[in-house]
N, C-alpha and C positions, 0 to 999 in steps of 0.2 A: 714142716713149714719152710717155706722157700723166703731168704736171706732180703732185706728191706731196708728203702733206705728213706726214712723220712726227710725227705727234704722241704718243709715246711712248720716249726712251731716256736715257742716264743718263753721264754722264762723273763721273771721279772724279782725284784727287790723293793717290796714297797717303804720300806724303813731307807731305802737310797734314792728311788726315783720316786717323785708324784706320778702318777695316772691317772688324771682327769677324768677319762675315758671308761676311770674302771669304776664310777661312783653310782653308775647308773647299775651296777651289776656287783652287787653286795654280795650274791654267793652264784654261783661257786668262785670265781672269779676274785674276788677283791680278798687276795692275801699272796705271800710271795709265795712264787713258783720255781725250783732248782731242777739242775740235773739229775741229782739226788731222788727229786720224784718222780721223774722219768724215765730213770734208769730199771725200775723192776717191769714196768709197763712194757715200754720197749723192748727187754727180754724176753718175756713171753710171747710177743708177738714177734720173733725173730729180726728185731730191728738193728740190723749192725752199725749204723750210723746214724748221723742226722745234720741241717742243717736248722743253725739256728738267728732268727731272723728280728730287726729292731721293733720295737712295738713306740719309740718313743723319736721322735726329731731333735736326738740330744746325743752328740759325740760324746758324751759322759758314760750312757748308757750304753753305746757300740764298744767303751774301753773296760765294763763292765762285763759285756758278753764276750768279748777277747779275754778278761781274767779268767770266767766261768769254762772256755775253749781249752783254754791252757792246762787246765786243772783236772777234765774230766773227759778220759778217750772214749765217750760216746759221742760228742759234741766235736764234729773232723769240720766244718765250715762257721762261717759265720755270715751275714748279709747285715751289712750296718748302717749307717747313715751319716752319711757327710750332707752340707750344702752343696749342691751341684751348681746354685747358681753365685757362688762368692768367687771372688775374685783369686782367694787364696785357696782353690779348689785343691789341688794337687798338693798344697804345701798341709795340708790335711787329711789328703790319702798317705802321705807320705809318714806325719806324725802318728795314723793309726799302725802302719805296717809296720814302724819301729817301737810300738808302746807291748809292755808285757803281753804275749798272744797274739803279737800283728800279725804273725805268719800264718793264721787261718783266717782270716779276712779274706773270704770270697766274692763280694758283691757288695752294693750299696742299694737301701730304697730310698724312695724317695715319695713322697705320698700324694697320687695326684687325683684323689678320691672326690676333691671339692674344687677342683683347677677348671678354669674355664679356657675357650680356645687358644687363647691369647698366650696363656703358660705354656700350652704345649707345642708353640712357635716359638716360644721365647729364646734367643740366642744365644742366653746367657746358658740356659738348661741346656743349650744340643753342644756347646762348648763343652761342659761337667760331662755329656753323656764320651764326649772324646777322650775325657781325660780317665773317662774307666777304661776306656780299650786298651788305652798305657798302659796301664797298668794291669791290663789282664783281667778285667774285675767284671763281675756281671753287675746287668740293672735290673731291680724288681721291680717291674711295671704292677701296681696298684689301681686300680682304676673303674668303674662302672659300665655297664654296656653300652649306654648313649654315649659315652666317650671313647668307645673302640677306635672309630675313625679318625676323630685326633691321634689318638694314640699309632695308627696306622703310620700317619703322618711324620710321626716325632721319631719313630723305628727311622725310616726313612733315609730322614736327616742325620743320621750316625748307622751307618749302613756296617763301619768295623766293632760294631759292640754287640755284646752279648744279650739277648733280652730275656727276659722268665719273666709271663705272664703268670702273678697269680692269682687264684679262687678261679681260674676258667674265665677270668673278665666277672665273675659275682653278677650271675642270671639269678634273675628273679625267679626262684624255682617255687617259692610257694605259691605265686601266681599264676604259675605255667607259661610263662612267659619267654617260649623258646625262638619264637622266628624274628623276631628284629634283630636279640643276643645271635643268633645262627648267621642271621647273615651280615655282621659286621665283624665279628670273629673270623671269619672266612680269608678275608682282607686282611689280616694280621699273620693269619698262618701261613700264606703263602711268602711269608717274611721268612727267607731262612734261618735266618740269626735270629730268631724269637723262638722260643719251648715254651710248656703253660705245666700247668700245675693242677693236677686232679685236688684239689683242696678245698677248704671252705665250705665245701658244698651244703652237708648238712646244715651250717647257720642260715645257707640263702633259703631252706627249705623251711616248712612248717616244726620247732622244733619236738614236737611231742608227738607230731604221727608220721614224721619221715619213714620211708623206707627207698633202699636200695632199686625196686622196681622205678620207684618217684623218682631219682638221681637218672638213670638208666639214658633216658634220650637225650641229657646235658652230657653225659660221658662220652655217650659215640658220637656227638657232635665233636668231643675235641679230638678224640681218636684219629678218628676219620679224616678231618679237615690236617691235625697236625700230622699224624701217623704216630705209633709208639714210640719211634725213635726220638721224639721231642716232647713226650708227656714224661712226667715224673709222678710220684703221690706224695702226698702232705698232708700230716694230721693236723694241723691249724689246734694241737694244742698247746695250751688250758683251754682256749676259745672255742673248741670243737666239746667242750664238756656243757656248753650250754644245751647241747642236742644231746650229746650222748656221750659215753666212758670210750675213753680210748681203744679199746679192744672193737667196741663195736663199730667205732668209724674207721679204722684200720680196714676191718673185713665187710664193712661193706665196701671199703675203694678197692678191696681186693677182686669183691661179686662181680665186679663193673668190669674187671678185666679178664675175668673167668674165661669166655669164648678164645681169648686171645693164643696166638700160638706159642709155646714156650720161648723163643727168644723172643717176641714181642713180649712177653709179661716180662723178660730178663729184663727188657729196655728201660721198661715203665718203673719198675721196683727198683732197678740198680742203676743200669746204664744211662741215661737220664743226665740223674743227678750225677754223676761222679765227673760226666762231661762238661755240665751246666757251670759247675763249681769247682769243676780240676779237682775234685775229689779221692782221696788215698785212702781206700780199704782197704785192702790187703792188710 
């Protein structure tokens, strides 16, 4: 089994953080999630790293996942979340990088899943987006596919920042609904400074009769548009456990890259993410 780097999933602490989000989804879901559980997972599927990514709009929770970073060498990045549009932007990158585990803080999200145009011109946000490039930090662009083309936009405007696109932009795959998602993702990929993320897939699909064939023409669209050299894979779990057990969504984003030449699969599995995230395996 060839060496993998999850760069995409999420633990959580429900006895520390509220999760709103997680009330509608009593199981599997609604109980806390550690490195601990992920660590036997991730070894059988040869997964030598991982990044691990905020599920919540609360710098509590990003100094929480810098504890869990510190503590546990399967977890080598982290992606957290600051206000990008406060004024004390920086002086908040700054109190994360120095708080127990700031030294694996690779990136910030920011969630712009419900944002209308208007956000994603906002100046205050393409300020925050300058202030990751300071600091070296990638941005995890969250987003829907009617909103690719803002998003298009907002790259744009911070042309020295890093971007990672994930869930692929979150196409409607149960709907099949691939040519609008095709062709506004297109327009994004020709962004150098933006990578996307083989992830989520399974939740945009039907969760109980997915298969990897059904994934199949969302994949080679990102392939294609980004090349391997700027895809990565992502288990999106605990969240990818509403479709299926980790092993299984693991190999099917590995089926998807099957055809691929071995340094292309190297890119997608490793190279990727270690870029994306200045990432340190060895």
């Amino acid at each position: 089994m060839t060496p993998l780097i999850d760069a995409h999933h999420h633990i959580w602490d429900t006895r520390r953080h509220r999760h709103a989000w997680l009330d509608k989804h009593c199981e599997p879901l609604n109980r806390t999630w550690t490195p601990a559980d992920l660590a036997p997972l991730a070894a059988a599927e040869g997964v030598v790293a991982t990044v691990v990514v905020q599920a919540l709009p609360d710098v509590d929770e990003t100094l929480f996942l810098l504890e869990q970073a510190e503590a546990n060498p399967l977890v080598r990045g982290v992606v957290g979340y600051v206000d990008l549009r406060s004024s004390r932007v920086v002086e908040e990158i700054e109190g994360l990088l120095a708080a127990p585990g700031g030294r694996w803080l690779r990136g910030v999200r920011y969630n712009l899943m419900a944002a209308g145009e208007s956000d994603f011109t906002d100046p205050t946000l393409v300020a925050g987006l300058h202030a990751l490039a300071r600091f070296d930090l990638a941005f995890d662009l969250v987003t829907t596919p009617a909103k690719l083309d803002w998003a298009t936009r907002l790259v744009d405007a911070a042309p020295n920042t890093r971007f990672v696109l994930d869930h692929a932009g979150n196409p409607d795959i149960a709907g099949g609904a691939i040519t609008p998602w095709a062709a506004t993702i297109t327009g994004l990929a020709r962004r150098p400074n933006v990578d996307c993320k083989l992830s989520g897939l399974v939740t945009r699909a039907d969760h109980r009769t997915w298969t990897a064939a059904e994934l199949r023409p969302f994949a080679d669209v990102v392939l294609s548009r980004f090349t391997p050299a700027r895809v990565a894979l992502g288990s999106d779990w605990p969240v990818c456990l509403l479709a299926g057990e980790y092993s299984l969504v693991l190999n099917a984003y590995r089926e998807l890259i099957d055809d691929l030449s071995e340094a292309e699969r190297g890119d997608v599995e490793l190279a990727t993410a270690e870029r994306a995230y200045r990432l340190d395996t060895a």
